[in-house]
N, C-alpha and C positions, 0 to 999 in steps of 0.2 A: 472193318474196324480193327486197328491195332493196337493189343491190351501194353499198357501200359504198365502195371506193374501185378504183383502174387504174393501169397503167402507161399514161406518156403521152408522146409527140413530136412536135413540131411539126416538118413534115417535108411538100415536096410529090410525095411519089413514089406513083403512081399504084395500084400493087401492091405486096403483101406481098414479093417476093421485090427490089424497091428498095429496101428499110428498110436502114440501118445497124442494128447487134447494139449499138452504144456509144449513149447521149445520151438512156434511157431513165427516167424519173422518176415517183415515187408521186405519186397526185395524190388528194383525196376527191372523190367524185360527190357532187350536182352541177358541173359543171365548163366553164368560157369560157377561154379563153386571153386575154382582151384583160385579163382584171381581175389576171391576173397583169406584164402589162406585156408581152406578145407580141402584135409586130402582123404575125399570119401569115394565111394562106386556107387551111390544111389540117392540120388535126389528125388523129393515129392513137392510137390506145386497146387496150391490151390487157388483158383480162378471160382469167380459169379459170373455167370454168363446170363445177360436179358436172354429171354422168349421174343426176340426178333423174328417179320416176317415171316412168308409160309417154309424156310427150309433155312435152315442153319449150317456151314460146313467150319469145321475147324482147321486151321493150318497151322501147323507148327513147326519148329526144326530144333532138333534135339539131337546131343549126339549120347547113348548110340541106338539105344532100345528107348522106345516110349510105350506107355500102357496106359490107358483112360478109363476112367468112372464117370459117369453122372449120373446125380443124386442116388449113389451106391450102385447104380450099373454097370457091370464091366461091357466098353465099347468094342475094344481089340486091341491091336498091338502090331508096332512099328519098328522096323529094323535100319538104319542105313543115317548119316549123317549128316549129309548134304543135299540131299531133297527132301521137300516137307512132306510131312502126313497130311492126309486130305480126307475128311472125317465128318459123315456125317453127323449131327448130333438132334436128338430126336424133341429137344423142347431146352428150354434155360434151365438154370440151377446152378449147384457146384459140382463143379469138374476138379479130378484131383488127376494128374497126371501122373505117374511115376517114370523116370528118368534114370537110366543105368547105363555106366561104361567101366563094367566092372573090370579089373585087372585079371587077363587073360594066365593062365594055370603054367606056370616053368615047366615045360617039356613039350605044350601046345605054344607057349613062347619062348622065344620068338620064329622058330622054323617051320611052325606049322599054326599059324594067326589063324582067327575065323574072324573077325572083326573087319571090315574095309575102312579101313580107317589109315590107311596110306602113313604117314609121316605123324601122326598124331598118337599112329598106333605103334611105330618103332619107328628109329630114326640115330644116326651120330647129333643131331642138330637140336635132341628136345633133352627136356633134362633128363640126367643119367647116363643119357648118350645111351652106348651096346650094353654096356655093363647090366646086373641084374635090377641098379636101381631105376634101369629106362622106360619104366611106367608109370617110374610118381609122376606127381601134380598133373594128373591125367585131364581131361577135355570134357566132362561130362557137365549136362547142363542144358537149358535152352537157348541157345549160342544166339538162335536168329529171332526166338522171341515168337510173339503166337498173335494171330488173326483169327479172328470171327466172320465170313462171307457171309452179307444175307443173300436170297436167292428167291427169284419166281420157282411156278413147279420147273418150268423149264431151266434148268440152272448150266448158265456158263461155266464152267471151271478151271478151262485150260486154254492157252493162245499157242502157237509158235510155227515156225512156218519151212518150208525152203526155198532155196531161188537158184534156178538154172536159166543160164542165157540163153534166146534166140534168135534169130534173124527181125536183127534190127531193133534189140528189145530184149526184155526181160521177161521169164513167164516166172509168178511168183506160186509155190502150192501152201497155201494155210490149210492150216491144218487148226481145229476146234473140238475141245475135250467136253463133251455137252451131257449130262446126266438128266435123263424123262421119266418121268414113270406110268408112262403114254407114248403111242405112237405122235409124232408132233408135224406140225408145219408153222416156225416163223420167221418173219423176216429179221435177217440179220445186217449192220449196217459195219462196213471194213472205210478205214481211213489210212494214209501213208500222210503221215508230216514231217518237213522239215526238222531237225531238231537242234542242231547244232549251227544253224545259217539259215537263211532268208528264201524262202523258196514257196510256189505253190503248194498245196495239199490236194490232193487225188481220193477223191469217194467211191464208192460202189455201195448200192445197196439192191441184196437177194434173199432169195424164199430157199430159206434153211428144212430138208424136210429129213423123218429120222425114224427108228423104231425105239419104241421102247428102250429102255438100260444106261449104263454109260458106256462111252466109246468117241473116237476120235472121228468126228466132220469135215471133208474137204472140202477144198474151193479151190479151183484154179482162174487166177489174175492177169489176162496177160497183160503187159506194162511197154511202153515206150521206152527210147535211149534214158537212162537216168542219170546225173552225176555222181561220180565212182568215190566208190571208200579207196583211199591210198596211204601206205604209211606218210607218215608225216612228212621224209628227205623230199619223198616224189610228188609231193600234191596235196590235196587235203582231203581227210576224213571224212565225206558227205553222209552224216548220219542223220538216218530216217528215225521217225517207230511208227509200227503199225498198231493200229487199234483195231479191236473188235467190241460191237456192243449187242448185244441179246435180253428185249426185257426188261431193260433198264441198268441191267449189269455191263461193263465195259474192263476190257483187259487190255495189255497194253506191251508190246515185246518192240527189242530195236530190229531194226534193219538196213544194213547196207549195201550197195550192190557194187560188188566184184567177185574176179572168183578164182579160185584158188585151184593146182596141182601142181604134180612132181612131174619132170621132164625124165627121159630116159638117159640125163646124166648126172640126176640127181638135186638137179635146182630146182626152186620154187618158183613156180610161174606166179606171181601175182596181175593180175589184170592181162594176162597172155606174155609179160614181159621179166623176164630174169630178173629174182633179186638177191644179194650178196648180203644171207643173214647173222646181220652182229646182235647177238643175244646174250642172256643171262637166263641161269634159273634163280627163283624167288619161291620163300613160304616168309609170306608178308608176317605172320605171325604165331602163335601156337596155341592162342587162345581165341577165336574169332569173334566172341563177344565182345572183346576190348577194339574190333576194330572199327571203321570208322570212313563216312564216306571222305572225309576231310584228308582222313593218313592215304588213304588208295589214289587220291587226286596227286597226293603230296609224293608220294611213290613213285609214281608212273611220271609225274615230274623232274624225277633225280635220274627214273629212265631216258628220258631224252633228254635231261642233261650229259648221260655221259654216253651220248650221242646212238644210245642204241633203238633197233629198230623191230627188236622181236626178244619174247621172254617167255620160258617153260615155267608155266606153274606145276612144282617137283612133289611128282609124287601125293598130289592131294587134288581138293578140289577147294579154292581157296572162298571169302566171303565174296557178294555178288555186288561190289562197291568197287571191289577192283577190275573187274570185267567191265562194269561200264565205264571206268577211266581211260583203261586202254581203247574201248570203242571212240570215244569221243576225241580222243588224244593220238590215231591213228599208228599204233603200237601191237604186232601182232602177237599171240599166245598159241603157243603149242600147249596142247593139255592134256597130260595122265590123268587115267584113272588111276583113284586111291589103292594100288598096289604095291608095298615096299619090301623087297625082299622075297621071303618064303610062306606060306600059307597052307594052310590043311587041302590034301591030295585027293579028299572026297567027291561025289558026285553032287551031294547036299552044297555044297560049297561052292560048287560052280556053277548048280543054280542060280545060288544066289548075287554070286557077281555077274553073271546073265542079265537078271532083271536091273541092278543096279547099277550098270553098262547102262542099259536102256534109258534108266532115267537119266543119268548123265547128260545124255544127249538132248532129252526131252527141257532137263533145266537150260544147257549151257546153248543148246544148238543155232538159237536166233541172232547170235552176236557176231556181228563181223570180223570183230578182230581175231576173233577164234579160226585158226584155219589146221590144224593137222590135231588129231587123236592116237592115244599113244594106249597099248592098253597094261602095259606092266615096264616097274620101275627097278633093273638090277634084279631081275627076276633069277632063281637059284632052281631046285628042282622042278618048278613048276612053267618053266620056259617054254617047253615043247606038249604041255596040254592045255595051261590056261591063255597060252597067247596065241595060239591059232582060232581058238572060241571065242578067247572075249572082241578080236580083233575080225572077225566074223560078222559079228554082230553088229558093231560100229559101223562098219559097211553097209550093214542093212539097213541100220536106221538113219544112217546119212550118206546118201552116196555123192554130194556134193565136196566134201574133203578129203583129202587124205589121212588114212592108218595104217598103223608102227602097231607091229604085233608088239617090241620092248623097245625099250633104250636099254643097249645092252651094254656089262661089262668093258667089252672091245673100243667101244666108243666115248667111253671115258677114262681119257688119259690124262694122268697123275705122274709124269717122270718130274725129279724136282721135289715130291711130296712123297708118295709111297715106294718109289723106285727109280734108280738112273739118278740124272742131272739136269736141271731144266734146259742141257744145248739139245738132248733129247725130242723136244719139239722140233728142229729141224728135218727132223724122219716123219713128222706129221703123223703122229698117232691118233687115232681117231679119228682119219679122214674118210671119205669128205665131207664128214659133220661132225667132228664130236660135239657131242654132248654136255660134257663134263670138262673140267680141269681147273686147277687154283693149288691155292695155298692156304692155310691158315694166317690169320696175324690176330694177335690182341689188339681190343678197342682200348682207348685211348686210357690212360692213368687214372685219371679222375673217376672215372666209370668204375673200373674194377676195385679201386678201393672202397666206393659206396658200394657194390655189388658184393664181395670177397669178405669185406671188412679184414681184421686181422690177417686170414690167410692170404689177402695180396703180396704182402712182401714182408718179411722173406716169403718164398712163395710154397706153400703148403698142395706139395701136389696133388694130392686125394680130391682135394678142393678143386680145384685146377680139373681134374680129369670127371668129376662131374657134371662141371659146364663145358664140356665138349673138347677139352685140352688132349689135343695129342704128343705125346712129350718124345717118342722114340722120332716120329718125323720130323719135328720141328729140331730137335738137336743132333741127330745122328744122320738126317738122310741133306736136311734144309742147311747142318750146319749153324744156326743161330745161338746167335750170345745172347747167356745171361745178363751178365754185365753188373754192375755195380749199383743199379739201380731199379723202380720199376718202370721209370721211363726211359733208362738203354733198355730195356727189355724191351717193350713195347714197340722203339724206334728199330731198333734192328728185327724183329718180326717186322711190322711193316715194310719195311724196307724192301725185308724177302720178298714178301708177298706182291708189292709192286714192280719188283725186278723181274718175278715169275712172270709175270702178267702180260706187263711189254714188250718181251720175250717170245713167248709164245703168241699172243696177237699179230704181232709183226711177224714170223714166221707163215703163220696162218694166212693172212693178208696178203704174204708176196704171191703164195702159191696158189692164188684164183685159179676156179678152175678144176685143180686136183681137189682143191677145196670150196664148198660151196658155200659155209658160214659158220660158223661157233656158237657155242653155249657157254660163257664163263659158269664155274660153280661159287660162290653162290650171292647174292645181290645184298640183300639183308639179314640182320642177323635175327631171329623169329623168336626171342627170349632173352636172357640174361646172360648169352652163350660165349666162346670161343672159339668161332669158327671162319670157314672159308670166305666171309660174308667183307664187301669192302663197303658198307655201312654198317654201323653197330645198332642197336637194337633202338636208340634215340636218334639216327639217322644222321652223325655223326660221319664224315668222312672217314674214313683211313687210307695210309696214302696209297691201298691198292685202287681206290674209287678211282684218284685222279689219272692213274696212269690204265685204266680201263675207258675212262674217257679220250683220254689224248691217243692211243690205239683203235679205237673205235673211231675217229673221224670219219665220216663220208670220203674226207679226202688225204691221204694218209700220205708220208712223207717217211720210207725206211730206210733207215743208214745202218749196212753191216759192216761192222769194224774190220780189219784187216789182222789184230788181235788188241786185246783191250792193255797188253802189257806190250812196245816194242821200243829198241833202240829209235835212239833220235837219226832225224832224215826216213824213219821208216814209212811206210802210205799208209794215212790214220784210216781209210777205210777199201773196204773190197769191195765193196756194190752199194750202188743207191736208187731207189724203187719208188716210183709214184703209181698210188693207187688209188682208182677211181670207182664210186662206187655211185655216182649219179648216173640217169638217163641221159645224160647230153655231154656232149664234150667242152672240153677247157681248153685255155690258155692259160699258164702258170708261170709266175717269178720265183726263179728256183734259185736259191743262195746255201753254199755250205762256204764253213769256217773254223776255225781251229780257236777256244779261248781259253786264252792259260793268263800271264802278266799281262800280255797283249794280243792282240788279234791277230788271227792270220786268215785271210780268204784264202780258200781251196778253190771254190767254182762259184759263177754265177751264169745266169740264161733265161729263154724263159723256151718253155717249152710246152705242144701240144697233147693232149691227153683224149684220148675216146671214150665216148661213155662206154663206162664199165669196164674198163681197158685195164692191166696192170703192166705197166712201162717197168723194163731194169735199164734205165738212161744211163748208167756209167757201170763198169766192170772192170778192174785192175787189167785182168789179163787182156782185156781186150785190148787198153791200153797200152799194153808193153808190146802190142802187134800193130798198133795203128801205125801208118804211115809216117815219115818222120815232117812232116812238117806239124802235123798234130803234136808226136812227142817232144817238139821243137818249145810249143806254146805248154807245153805243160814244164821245161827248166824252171822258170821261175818262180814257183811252188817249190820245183824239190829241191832249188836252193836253198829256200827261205826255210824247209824243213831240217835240214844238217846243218841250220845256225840255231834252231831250236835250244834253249835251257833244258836240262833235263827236268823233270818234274810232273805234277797230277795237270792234266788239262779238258777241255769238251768239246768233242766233237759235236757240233751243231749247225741243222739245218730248218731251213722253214722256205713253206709252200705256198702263193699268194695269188691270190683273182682279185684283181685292181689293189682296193685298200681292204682286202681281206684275209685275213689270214687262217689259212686250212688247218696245217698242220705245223706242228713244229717239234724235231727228235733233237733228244740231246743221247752222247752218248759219252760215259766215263774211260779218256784214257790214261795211261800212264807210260811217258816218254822217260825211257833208262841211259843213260851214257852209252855211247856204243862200243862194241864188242873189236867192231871192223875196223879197217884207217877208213879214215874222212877221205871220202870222194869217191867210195863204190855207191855208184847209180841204182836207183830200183826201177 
């Protein structure tokens, strides 16, 4: 039974018996206090709860601490954000909860956090950003809202499972979190169905037998060939869930069956076969009460729109709306634990991200799209004690995936933004995964003047560097103009940011291989913010979105310029590269062209492609060494290039499978008068 709504007050008094009886208010579950405009550290909750059945458990999720009373009882008390409290409660009444996510003390913040609270708990992307004010409109609250389980004595609690392949099959291990207070024997009944397409259903039913307490019940399943989960490019998502019922109680987790490792050169084996991961990281939002199964369908949507195929959820652990989108949606997730930064050096501390590691796994472990564990994000002094333990453990408790003791510094490269110049990417920093990379740009005009009011323009930067504005990179390292406006602002940010993007993409993409996939930083924007995000917080394109998509193709089409400024007659490109990132091989109608006043065809052909192949089909130099009847058939090109006007022109090309078209690069050049006399050859 899920309660629906509570009496609520923001209030710091430590016990039921400090409560005023006045300033009490109806709230619906789920519930944050910051989205209503309260900036407190301690919420209280009061809930009726029937005297249902023989056993009651309470679930709840609150971030960050919860405390409970019934009818003036004190229960216990709960640490951690993103798994529920699971509670028994001894008869009906009123339950007061108390709810705290108090602002951590300047000098334990932010280098030495106790809170796991990942991205929610510090962050460039929440408000305040680094600065001292980066813990308003803090997250506290009953995010996920609260349940009542009724229960026989014997009480179900917990579902979830693993699944390793064997000959010829699947052997499935469930695993059942069963609380007695008896030794027991009953029969419990297991189902796998279909759930996303048309298929039979598979039963078992067995004699569950136990001791006394609670604790974790196996089963082992073995299972026949099943239809595979695959990202979406390769095939389709065949997703199961498995049910468990005990009692009359019934639980219910998904299941897909494929299976996931790392190759000793660094690639992702998905289903035994290489895959080439174009990703993004994402924190869908900053408030997870406001989110929604609707927005996480609608998310994961605008992911394979721009054509990608795998997404890190950064640095947190995000609401469990978006994990089933991507299950269903065949979209894989690398996932941190809530680690961001620096954290208290203690042994109390690593305790506690110990056990809260553990349930990580225990919440998140059933879903197929989930395939690698990460256990710290940009981690600072605590690199070489907390990521060897927490990254231990994750092993233990799943040893069907892969784990990333961090995503570290090294793997997130920023030339373009914090350092260097976006050609920078051609050294491949961060290979052969980074993690990390982007730009900032501003969401679009309209936004930040309902967001900003007043300090939009002229632009009052205090304001500006609250919602996440970095103003030394954007103007000192990015080079971008102010401009005369707030939408030349706006356009030239963008701009940058889309120019970093297919830059870097396309670099990344020629060198399969040395590189195994990317993580653009970052997908959406998780508030009212200014950040690296090529949707804005209303999911708003900007134009980093669309050139994230048209680099991200399955089937890509790279054209490197020769230089983006050259006298006329000069060769508007030095290499051109088809990249394939399907299992099966192609044929392609390959056409590049020169448009300025008029057209000029360069090349056309069509040419064969390997799965997963990355072709360099043309080369300057190779050219100037091919044989001369070849350099014979290339004169009339470089005629028609030294009768060129001087002036701005585009290099463009596109990549085609019958009446379909893959890809299509454009690239900006600019033809100068020439230096030379007319009629030195290149």
């Amino acid at each position: 039974m899920r309660l629906e709504k509570a009496w609520f007050l923001a209030h710091g008094a430590e016990t039921p018996e400090e409560l005023p009886q006045a300033g009490w208010r109806e709230v619906r579950l789920p519930h944050q206090w910051t989205l209503e405009g309260l900036e407190a550290e301690v919420g209280w909750y009061r809930l009726e709860l029937p005297a249902l059945g023989p056993r009651r458990f309470l679930r709840s999720w609150g971030d960050y601490y919860q405390e409970a009373w019934l009818n003036g009882v004190y229960l216990g008390r709960h640490e951690g954000y993103f798994f529920p409290w699971l509670l028994e409660l001894p008869n009906g009444g009123e339950l007061l909860l108390r709810v705290a996510a108090p602002k951590e003390p300047l000098g334990q913040w932010p280098r030495f956090k106790r809170q796991i609270k990942g991205v929610f708990g510090q962050h460039d992307c929440r408000p305040g950003g680094t600065t001292e004010r980066g813990q308003e409109r803090g997250t506290g609250g009953l995010w996920g809202g609260v349940e009542v389980w009724v229960r026989e004595e014997v009480a179900l609690l917990g579902l979830t499972h693993r699944l390793l392949p064997r000959p010829g099959g699947w052997r499935l291990w469930v695993r059942l979190w069963v609380d007695a207070p008896r030794p027991f024997r009953e029969e419990v009944a297991l189902r796998i169905l279909p759930e996303n397409f048309s298929g039979e259903a598979l039963e078992r039913r067995l004699i569950l037998e136990g001791e006394e307490g609670r604790g974790w019940q196996e089963v082992v399943w073995d299972l026949p060939g099943m239809p595979l989960w695959e990202v979406w490019e390769r095939g389709f998502p065949h997703l199961f869930r498995l049910e468990a019922g005990l009692l009359g109680a019934s639980l219910s987790v998904p299941l897909g069956f494929r299976t996931v490792e790392l190759d000793g050169e660094g690639w992702l084996l998905l289903n035994g076969r290489r895959l080439f991961l174009r990703g993004t990281n994402i924190i869908p939002t900053q408030w997870l009460a406001g989110y929604s199964e609707a927005l996480a369908q609608k998310d994961v949507a605008l992911l394979k729109e721009a054509n990608l195929n795998a997404v890190r959820v950064h640095a947190h652990v995000t609401h469990p709306a978006f994990y089933r989108a991507c299950d269903q949606e065949g979209i894989l997730v690398w996932q941190d634990f809530p680690l961001q930064w620096g954290y208290a050096p203690d042994e109390a501390f690593a305790q506690e991200a110990l056990r809260q590691a553990r349930a990580m796994v225990e919440v998140l472990g059933a879903h197929p799209s989930l395939y690698l564990w990460c256990a710290q994000n940009e981690p600072t002094h605590n690199r070489h004690t907390l990521g060897p333990l927490l990254s231990a453990a994750l092993r233990a408790e799943d040893p069907t995936r892969p784990v990333r003791e961090a995503s570290d510094f090294r793997e997130h490269s920023y030339p373009g933004w914090y350092w260097g110049h976006l050609r920078d990417f051609l050294a491949l920093p961060g290979a052969p995964l980074p993690s990390e990379f982007g730009a900032q740009a501003l969401p679009r005009a309209e936004l930040l003047r309902r967001v900003l009011g007043e300090a939009a323009w002229p632009p009052r930067w205090e304001v500006y560097a609250y919602h996440n504005f970095q103003p030394h990179e954007t103007f000192r390292v990015a080079g971008v103009e102010v401009g005369e406006s707030l939408e030349a602002f706006v356009e030239s940010s963008q701009a940058y940011q889309a120019r970093l993007l297919e830059f870097a993409i396309h670099a990344y993409r020629r060198a399969k291989g040395k590189v195994v996939g990317y993580f653009q930083f970052m997908f959406v924007e998780p508030w009212e913010g200014i950040t690296w995000a090529v949707l804005d917080v209303e999911r708003v394109p900007k134009k980093g979105f669309h050139a994230l998509k048209a680099a991200s193709s399955p089937i890509l089409l790279s054209l490197v310029p020769f230089r983006e400024r050259l006298e006329v007659g000069g060769p508007p490109f030095m290499e051109a590269w088809l990249v394939n990132d399907l299992p099966r091989p192609l044929r392609l109608r390959v056409a590049l062209w020169l448009e300025g006043e008029a057209r000029l065809d360069l090349w056309q052909g069509e040419l064969n492609l390997g799965a997963g192949e990355a072709l360099r089909f043309f080369h300057l130099m190779e050219a100037w060494e091919a044989p001369l009847e070849v350099q014979a058939a290339l004169a009339p090109v470089q005629e028609a290039l030294r009768r060129l006007p001087p002036g701005a022109y585009r290099l463009v090309g596109e990549a085609w499978e019958g009446e379909r078209l893959w890809s299509r690069h454009e690239v900006a050049l600019t033809y100068l008068p020439p230096l030379l006399p007319q009629g030195v050859a290149w």
